[in-house]
N, C-alpha and C positions, 0 to 999 in steps of 0.2 A: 365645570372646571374654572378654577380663578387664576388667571394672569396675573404676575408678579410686572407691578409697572414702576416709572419712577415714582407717581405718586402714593403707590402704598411703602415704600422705602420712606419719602418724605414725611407721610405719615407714623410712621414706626421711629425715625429719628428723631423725628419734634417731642412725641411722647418720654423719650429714654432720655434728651435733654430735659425736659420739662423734672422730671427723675430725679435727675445729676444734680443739676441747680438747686433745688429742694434740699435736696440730701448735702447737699457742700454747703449752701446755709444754716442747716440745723446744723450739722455737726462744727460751725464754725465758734472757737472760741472766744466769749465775750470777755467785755472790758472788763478787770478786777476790782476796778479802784469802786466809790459808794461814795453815794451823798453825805455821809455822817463828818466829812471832813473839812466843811464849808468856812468862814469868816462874815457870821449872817450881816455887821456892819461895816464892813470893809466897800471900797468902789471897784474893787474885782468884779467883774463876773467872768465866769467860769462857761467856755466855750467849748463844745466837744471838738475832738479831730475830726477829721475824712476816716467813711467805713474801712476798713482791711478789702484788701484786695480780693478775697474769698469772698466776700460776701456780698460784692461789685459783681463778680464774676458768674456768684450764684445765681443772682438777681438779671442778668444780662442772657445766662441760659435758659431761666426760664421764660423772659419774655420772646427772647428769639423762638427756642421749644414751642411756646404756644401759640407763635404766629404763623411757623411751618405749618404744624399741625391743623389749625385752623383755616388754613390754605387749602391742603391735604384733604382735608375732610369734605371741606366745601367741592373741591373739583369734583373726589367719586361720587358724591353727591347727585351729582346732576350728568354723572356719566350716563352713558346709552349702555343698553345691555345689549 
């Protein structure tokens, strides 16, 4: 019989963010503009923005995601039967 404890929840949550994160980054819409637009001698240079919040966001759940999880995994690990 298996016990539902807090850490198989922690474990099950890190994975589903791990997921989210992923998934809200790929589906996050990239920049439109292309290099084809430059001034090769001009004293410009061309600095990108700060990423979209989405992809901050993606990136934040999946590092959180896989540190639960590897938490998680580590504790049942070395549980007592």
């Amino acid at each position: 019989m298996i016990r539902r404890t807090w850490t198989h929840l922690t474990l099950w949550l890190g994975l589903l963010a791990v997921i989210g994160g992923a998934l809200l980054v790929a589906t996050t819409p990239r920049a439109s503009f292309g290099w084809f637009a430059y001034a090769p001698l001009s004293d410009y240079a061309f600095v990108a923005g700060p990423p979209s919040w989405q992809t901050l966001l993606g990136y934040a759940l999946v590092v959180l995601g896989l540190v639960s999880a590897a938490f998680a995994a580590g504790r049942l690990s070395v549980r007592r039967r």
